[in-house]
DRENVEXRO-186093 format. One line per 8 residues: number of its first residue (from 1); for each residue x, y, z negated of N, C-alpha, C. Coordinates in nm, 3 decimals. Layout:
BEGIN
NUM	X,Y,Z,X,Y,Z,X,Y,Z  ...
//
This chain:
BEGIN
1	-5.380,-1.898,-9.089,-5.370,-1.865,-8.947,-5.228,-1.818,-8.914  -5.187,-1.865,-8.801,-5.042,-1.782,-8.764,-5.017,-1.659,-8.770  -5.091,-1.611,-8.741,-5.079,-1.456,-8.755,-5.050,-1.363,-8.889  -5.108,-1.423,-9.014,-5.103,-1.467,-9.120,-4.936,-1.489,-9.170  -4.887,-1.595,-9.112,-4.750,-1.608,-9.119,-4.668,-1.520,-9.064  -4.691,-1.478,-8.941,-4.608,-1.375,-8.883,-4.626,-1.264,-8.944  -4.666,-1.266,-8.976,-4.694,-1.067,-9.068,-4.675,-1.115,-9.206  -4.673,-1.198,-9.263,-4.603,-1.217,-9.418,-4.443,-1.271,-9.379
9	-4.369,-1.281,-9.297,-4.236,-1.311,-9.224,-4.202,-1.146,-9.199  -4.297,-1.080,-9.101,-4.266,-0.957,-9.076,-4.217,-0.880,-9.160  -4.310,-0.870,-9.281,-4.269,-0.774,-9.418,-4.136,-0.788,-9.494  -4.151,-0.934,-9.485,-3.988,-0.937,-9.580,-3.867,-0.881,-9.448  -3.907,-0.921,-9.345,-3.767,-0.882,-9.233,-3.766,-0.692,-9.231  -3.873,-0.672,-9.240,-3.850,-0.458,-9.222,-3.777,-0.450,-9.359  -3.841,-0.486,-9.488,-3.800,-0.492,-9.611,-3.625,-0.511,-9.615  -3.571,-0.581,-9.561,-3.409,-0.638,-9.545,-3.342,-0.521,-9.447
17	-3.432,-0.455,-9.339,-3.382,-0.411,-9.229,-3.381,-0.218,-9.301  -3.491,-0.187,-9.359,-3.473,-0.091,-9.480,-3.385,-0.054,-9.535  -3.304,-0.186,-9.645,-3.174,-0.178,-9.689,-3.117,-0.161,-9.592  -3.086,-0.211,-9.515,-2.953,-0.195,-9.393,-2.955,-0.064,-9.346  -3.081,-0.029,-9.284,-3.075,0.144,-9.259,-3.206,0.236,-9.285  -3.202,0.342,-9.437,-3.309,0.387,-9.461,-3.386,0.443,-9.338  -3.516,0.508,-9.412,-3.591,0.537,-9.263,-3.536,0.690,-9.284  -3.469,0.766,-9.323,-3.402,0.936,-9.340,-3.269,0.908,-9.211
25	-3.226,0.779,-9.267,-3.100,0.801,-9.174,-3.141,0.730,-9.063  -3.252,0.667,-9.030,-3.333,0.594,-8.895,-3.376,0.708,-8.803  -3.419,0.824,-8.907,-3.481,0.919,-8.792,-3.351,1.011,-8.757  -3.232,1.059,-8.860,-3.140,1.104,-8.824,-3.079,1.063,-8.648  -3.080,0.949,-8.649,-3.045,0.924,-8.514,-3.065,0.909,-8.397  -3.234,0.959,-8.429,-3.339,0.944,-8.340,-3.258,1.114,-8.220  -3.210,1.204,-8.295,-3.208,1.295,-8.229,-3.122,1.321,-8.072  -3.009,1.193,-8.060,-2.980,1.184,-7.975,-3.053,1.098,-7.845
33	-3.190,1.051,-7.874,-3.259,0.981,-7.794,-3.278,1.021,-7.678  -3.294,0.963,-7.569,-3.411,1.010,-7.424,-3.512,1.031,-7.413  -3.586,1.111,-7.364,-3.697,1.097,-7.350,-3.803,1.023,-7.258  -3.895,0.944,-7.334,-3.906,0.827,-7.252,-3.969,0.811,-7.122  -3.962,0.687,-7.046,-4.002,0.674,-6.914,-4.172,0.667,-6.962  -4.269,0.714,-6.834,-4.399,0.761,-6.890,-4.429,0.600,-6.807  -4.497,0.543,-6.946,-4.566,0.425,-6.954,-4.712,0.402,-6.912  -4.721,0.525,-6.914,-4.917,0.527,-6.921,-4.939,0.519,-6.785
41	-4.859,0.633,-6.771,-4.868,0.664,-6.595,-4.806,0.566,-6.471  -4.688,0.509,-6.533,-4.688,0.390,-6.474,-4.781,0.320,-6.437  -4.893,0.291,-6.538,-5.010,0.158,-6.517,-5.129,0.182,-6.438  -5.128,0.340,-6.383,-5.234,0.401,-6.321,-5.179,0.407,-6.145  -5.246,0.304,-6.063,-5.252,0.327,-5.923,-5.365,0.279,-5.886  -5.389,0.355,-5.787,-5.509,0.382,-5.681,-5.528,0.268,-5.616  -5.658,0.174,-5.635,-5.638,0.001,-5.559,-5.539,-0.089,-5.536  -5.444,-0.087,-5.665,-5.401,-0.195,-5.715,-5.351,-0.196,-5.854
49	-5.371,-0.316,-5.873,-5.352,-0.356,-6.048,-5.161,-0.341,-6.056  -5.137,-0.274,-6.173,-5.004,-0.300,-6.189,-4.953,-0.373,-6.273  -4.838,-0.419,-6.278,-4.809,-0.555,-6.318,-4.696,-0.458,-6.455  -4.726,-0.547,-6.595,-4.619,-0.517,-6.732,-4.578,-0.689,-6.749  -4.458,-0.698,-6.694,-4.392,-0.833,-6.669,-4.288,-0.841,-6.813  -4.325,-0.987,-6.890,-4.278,-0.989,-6.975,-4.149,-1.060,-7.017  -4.063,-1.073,-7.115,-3.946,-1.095,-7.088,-3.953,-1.231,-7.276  -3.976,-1.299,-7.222,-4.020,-1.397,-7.349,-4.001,-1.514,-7.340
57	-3.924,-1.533,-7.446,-3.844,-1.683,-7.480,-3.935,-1.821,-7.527  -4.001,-1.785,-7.635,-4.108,-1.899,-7.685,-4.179,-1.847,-7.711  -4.275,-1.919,-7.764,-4.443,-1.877,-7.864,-4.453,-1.988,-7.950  -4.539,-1.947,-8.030,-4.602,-2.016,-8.139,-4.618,-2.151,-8.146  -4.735,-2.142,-8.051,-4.817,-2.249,-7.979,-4.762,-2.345,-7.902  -4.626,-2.310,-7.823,-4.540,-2.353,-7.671,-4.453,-2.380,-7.749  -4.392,-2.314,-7.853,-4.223,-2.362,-7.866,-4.177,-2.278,-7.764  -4.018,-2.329,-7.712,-3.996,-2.269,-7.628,-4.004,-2.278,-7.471
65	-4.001,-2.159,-7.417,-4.115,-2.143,-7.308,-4.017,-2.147,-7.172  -3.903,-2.091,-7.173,-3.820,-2.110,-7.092,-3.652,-2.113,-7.137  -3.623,-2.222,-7.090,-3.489,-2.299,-7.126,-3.378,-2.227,-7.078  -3.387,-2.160,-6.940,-3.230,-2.133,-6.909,-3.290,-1.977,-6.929  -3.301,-1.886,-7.036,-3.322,-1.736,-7.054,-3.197,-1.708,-7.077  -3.209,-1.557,-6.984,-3.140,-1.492,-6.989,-3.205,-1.359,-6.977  -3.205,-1.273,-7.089,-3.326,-1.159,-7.062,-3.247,-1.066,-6.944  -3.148,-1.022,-6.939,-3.071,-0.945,-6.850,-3.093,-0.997,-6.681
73	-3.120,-1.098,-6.679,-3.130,-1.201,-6.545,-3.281,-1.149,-6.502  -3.343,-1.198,-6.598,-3.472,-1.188,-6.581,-3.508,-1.041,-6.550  -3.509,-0.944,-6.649,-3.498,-0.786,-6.595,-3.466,-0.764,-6.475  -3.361,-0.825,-6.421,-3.328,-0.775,-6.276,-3.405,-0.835,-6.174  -3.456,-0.963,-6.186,-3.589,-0.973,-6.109,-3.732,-0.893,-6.115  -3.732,-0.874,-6.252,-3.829,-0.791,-6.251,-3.841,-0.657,-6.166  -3.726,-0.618,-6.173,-3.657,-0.510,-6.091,-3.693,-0.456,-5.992  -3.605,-0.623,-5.941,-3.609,-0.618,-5.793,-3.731,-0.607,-5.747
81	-3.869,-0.723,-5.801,-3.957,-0.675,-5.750,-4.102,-0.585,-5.803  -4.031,-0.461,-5.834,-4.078,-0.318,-5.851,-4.202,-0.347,-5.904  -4.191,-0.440,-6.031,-4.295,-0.412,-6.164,-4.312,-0.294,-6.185  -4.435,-0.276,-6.244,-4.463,-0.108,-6.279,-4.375,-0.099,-6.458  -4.392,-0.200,-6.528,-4.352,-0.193,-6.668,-4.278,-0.317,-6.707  -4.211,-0.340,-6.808,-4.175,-0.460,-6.871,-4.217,-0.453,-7.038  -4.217,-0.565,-7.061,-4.227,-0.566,-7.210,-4.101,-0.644,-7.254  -4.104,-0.638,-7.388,-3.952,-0.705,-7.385,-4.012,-0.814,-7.568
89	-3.992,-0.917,-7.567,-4.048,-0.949,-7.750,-3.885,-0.942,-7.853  -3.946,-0.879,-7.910,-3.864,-0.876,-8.042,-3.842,-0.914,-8.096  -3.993,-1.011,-8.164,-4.005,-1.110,-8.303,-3.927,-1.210,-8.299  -3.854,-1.242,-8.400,-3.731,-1.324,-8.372,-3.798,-1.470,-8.427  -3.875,-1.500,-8.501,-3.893,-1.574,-8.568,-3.939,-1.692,-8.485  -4.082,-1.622,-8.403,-4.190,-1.745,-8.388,-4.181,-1.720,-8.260  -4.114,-1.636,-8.242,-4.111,-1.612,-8.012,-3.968,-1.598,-7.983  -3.872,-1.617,-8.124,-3.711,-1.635,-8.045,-3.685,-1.493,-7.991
97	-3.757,-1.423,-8.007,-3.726,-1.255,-7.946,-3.617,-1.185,-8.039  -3.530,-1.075,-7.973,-3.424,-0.992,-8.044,-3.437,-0.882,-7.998  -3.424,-0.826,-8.120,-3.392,-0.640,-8.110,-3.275,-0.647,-7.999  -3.172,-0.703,-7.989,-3.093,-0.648,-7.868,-3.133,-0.704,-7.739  -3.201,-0.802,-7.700,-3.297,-0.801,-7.562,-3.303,-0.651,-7.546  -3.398,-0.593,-7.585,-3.452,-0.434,-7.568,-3.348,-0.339,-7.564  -3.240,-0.349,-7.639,-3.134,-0.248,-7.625,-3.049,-0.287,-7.476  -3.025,-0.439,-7.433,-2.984,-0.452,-7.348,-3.047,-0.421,-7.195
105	-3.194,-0.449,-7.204,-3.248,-0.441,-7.110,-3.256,-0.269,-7.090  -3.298,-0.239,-7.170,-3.304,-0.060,-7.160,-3.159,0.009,-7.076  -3.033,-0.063,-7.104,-2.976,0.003,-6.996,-2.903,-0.073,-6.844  -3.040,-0.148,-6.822,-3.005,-0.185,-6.711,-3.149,-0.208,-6.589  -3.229,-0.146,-6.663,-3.338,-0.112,-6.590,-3.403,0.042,-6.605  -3.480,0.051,-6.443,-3.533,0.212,-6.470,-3.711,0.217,-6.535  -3.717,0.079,-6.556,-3.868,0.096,-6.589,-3.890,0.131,-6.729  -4.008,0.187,-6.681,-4.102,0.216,-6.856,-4.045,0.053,-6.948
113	-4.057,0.013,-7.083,-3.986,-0.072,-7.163,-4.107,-0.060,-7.243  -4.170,-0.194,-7.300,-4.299,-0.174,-7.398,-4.209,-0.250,-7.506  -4.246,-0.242,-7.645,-4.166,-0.311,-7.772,-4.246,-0.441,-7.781  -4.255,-0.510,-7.739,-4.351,-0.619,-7.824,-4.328,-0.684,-7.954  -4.389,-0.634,-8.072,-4.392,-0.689,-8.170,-4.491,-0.679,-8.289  -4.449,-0.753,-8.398,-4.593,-0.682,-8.470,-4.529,-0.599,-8.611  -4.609,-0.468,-8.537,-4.587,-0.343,-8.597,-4.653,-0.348,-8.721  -4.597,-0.300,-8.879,-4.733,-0.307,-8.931,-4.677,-0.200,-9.069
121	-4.584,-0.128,-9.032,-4.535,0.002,-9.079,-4.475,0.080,-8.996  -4.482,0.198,-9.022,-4.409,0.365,-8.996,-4.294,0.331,-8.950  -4.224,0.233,-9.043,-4.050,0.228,-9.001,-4.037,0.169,-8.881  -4.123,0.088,-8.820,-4.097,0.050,-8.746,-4.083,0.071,-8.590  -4.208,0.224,-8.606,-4.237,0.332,-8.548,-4.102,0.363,-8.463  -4.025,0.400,-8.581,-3.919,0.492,-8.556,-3.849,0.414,-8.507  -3.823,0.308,-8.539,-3.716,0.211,-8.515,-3.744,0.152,-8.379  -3.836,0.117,-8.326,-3.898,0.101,-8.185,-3.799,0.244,-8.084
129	-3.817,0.314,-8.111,-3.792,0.457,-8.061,-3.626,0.419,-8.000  -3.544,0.387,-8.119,-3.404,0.393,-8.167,-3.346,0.296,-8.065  -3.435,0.175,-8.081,-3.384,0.046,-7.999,-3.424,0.053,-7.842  -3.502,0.185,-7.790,-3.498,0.203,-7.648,-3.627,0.165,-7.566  -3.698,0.167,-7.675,-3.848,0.153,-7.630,-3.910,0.269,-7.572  -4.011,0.242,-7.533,-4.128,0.357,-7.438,-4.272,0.344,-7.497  -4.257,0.215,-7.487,-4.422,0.225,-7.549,-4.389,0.110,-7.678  -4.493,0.094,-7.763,-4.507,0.008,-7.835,-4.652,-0.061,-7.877
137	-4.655,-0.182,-7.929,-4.783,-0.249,-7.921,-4.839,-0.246,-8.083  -4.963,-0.217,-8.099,-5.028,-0.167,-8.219,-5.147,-0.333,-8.219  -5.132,-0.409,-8.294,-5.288,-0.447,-8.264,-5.361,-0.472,-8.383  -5.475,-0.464,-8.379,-5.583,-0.408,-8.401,-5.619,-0.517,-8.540  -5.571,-0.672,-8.480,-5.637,-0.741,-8.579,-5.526,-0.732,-8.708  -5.432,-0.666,-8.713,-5.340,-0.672,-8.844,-5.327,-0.531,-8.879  -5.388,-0.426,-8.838,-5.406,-0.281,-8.880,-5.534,-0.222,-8.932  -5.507,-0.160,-8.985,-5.628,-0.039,-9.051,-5.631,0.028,-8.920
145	-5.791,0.152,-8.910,-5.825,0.217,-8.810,-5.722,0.356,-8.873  -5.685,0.326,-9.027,-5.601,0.465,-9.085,-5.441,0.438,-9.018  -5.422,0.333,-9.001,-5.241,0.251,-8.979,-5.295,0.306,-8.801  -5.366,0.269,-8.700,-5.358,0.303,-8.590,-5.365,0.478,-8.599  -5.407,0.515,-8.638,-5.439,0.710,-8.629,-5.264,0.728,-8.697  -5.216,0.644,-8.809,-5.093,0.724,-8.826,-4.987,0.693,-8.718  -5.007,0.566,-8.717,-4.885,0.541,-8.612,-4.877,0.560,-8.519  -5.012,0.576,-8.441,-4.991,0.684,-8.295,-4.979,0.808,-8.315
153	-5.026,0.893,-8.450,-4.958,1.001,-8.426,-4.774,1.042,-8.440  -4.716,0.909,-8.547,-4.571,0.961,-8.519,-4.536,0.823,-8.355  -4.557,0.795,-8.312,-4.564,0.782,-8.201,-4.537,0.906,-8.095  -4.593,0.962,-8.086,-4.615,1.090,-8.024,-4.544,1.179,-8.046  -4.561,1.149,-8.205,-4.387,1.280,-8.264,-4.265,1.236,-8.173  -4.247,1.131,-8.170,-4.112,1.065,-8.164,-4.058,1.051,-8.014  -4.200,1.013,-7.919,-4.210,1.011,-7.755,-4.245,0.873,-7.747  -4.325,0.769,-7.800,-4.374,0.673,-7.759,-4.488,0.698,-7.710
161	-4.521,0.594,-7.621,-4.675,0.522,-7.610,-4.719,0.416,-7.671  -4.845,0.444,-7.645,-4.910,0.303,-7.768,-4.975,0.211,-7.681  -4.997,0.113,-7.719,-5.068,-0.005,-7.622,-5.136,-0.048,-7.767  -5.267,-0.045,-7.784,-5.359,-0.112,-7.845,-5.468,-0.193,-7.834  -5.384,-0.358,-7.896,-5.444,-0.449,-7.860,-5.607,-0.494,-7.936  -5.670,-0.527,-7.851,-5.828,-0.581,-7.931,-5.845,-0.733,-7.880  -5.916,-0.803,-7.926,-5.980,-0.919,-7.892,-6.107,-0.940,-7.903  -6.152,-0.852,-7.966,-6.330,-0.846,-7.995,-6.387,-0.706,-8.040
169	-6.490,-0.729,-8.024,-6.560,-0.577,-8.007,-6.547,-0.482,-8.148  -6.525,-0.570,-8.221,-6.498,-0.518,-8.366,-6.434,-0.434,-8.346  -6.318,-0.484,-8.302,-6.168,-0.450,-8.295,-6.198,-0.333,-8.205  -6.201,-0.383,-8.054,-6.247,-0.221,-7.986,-6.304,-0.103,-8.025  -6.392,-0.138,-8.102,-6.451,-0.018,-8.162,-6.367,0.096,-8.281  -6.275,-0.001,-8.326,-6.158,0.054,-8.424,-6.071,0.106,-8.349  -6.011,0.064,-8.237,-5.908,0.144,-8.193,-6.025,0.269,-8.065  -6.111,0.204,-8.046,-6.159,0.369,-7.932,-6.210,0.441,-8.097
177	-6.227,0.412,-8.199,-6.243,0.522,-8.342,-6.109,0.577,-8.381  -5.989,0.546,-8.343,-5.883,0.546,-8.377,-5.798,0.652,-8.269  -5.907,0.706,-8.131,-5.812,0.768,-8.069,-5.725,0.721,-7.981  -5.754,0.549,-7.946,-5.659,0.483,-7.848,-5.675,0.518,-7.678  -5.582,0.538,-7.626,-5.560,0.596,-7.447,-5.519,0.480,-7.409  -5.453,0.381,-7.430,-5.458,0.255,-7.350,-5.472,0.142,-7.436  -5.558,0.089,-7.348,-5.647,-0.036,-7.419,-5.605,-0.186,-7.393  -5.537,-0.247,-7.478,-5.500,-0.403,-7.434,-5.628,-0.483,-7.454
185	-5.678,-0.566,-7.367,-5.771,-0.674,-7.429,-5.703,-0.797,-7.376  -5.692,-0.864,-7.523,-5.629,-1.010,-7.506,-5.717,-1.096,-7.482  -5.746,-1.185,-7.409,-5.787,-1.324,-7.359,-5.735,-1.413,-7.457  -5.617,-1.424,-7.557,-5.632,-1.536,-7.586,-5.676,-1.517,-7.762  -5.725,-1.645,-7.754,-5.864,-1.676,-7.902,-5.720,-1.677,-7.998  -5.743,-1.618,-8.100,-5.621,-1.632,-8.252,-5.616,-1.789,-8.302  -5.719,-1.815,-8.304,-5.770,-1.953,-8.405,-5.735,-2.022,-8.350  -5.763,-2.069,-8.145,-5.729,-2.194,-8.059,-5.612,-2.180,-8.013
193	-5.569,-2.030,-8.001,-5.487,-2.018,-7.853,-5.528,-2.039,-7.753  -5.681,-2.060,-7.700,-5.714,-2.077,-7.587,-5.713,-1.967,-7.508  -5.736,-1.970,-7.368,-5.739,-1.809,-7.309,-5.877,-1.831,-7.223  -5.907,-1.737,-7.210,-6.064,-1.678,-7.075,-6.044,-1.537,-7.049  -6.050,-1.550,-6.925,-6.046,-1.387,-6.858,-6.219,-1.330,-6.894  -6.307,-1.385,-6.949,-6.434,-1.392,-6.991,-6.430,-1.309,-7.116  -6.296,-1.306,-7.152,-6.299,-1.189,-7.238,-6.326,-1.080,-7.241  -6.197,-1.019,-7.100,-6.209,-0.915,-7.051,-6.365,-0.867,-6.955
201	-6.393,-0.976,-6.888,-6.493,-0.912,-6.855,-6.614,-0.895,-6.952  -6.588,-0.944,-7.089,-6.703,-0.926,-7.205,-6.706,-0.740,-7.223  -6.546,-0.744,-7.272,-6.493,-0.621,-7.369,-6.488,-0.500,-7.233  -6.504,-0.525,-7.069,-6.453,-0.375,-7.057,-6.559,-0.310,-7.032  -6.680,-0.338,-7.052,-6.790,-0.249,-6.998,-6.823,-0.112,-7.146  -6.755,-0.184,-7.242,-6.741,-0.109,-7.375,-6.645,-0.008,-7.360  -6.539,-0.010,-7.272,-6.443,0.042,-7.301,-6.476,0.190,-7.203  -6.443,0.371,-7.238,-6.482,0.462,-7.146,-6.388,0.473,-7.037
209	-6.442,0.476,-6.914,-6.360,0.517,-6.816,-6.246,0.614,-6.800  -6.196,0.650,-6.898,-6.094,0.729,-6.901,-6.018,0.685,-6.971  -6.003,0.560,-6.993,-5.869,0.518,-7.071,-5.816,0.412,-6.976  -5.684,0.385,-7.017,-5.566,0.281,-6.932,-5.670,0.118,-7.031  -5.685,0.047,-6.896,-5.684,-0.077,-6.945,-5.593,-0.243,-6.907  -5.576,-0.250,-7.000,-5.471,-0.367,-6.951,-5.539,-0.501,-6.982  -5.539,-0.594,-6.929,-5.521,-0.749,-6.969,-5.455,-0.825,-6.966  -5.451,-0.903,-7.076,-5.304,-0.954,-7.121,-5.399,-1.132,-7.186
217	-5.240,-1.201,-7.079,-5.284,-1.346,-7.128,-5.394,-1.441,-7.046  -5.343,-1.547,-6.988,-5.410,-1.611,-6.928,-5.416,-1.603,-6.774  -5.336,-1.504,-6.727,-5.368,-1.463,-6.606,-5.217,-1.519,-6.517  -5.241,-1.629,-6.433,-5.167,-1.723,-6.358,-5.231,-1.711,-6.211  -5.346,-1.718,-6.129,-5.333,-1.690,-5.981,-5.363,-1.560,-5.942  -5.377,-1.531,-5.776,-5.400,-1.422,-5.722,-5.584,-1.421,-5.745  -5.634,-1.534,-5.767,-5.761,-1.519,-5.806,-5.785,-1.462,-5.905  -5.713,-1.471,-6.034,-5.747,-1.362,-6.154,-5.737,-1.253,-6.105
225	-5.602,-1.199,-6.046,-5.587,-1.102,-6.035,-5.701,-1.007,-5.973  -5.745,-1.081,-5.875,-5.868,-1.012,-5.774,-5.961,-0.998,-5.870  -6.024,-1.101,-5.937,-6.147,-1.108,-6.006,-6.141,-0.929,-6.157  -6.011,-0.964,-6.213,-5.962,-0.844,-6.298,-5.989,-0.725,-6.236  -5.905,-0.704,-6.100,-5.897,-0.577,-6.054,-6.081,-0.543,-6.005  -6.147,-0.631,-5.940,-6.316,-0.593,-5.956,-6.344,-0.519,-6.067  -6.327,-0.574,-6.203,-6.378,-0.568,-6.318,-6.330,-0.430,-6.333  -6.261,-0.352,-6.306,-6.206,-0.227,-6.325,-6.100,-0.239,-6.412
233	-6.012,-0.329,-6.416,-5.857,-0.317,-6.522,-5.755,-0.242,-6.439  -5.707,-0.172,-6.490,-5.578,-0.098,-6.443,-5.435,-0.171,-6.431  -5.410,-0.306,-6.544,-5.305,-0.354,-6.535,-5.326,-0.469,-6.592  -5.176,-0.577,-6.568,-5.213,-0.683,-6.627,-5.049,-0.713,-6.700  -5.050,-0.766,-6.814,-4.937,-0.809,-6.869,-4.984,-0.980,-6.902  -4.765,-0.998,-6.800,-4.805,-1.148,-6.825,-4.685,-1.170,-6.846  -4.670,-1.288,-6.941,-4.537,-1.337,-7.013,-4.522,-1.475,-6.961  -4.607,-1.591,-6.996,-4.589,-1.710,-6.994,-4.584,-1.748,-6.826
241	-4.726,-1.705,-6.795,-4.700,-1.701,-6.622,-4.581,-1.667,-6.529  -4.489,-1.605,-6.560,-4.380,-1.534,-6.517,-4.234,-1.698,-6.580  -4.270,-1.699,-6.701,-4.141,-1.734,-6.773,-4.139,-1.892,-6.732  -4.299,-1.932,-6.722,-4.272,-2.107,-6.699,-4.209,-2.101,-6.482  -4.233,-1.981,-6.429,-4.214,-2.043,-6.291,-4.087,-2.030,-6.239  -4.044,-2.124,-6.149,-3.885,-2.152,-6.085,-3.835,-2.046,-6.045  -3.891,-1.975,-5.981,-3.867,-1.865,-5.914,-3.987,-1.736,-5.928  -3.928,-1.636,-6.042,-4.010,-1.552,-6.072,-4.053,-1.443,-6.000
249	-3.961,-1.439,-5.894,-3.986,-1.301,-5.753,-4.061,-1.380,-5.688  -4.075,-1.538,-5.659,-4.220,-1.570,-5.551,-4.329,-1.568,-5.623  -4.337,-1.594,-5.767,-4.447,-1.554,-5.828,-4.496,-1.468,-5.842  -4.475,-1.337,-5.866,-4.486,-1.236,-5.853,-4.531,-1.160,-5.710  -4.485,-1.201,-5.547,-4.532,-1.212,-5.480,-4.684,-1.251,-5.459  -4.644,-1.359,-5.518,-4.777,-1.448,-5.506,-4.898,-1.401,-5.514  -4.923,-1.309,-5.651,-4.990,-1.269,-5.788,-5.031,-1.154,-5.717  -4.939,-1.036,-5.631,-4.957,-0.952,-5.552,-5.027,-1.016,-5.478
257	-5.015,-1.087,-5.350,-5.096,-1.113,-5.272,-5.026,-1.086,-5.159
//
């Protein structure tokens, strides 16, 4: 399975990135950090869904997804039209994402900044922190319920938020055992890549009313959006929807309503 690959790719790249800078002298430098823009609270408004607009080059599945990127370009549309969050991808491998996207975008926007990548050690924790992140993404199907309890707690040491992703109830049940405050449920299947918002409306009646919920994936008209915001989701993160259209401020319009 891809995922499979990306997390046996992942290990050797922290492994290389280790040598380059231990995790003693990773946190050493943590001390001049900011403290971060509040992510959570961002995603919480009163009758309407808020939008975590993503900043992503290719995928797996797509190849690459948009030709003339420019993450700095793109940020400033996002900007302009007053997303509640951005995410930014990292993984360099299979989504073309870079650690300096995130360092760049971080100082040229005021929004909350999510890490997108796949986390699957401590170091990376920290290192999320370093490169100008706010929140970071935990998911569920490549972690222990022990790897989510540690890494949100140095999370917390450090000033992140966590976004923890599920796709099935399994999974939900591990991260609400795990102590998770905001809840990703992905729509799209690991095995097909297919997507259904049939997900979300499977997984949120499980989920307690007191946590942030997001949906992520699959979500292209103002009809999802309506149908989501019924369902009780708090937010929606969308990458591909955003990255394939000509003009990403009328889409975004649009999607608003």
């Amino acid at each position: 399975m891809i995922l499979d690959k990306i997390v046996a790719h992942k290990k050797k790249k922290v492994a290389e990135e280790k040598h380059q800078l231990s995790l003693s002298k990773l946190v050493e430098k943590l001390d001049c950090i900011q403290p971060p823009r509040n992510f959570k609270n961002s995603l919480k408004k009163e009758n309407q869904l808020t939008i975590i607009a993503e900043i992503k080059k290719a995928s797996p599945s797509k190849g690459v997804i948009r030709q003339s990127f420019d993450p700095l370009e793109i940020a400033e549309v996002y900007e302009e039209s007053c997303v509640e969050a951005m995410s930014v991808l990292t993984e360099d491998k299979f989504f073309q994402g870079s650690d300096d996207y995130l360092k760049q975008v971080r100082k040229t926007t005021s929004c909350p900044l999510l890490r997108k990548d796949f986390i699957i050690e401590a170091y990376q924790v920290y290192q999320s922190k370093l490169l100008g992140a706010d929140a970071i993404l935990l998911i569920a199907a490549i972690l222990t319920k022990q790897q989510l309890i540690e890494f949100q707690r140095i999370a917390e040491q450090v000033g992140l938020y966590c976004l923890l992703e599920v796709h099935n109830e399994e999974e939900l049940d591990k991260v609400l055992e795990a102590g998770g405050e905001i809840i990703g449920i992905n729509n799209r299947n690991l095995k097909t890549f297919e997507t259904t918002l049939k997900t979300t409306e499977k997984l949120i009646s499980s989920v307690p009313k007191n946590k942030v919920i997001v949906s992520e994936s699959g979500i292209h008209t103002r009809e999802d959006m309506q149908f989501l915001q019924k369902l009780g989701v708090n937010a929606v993160l969308i990458g591909e929807g955003f990255m394939v259209a000509e003009d990403i401020g009328k889409k975004i319009r649009e999607l608003r309503g």
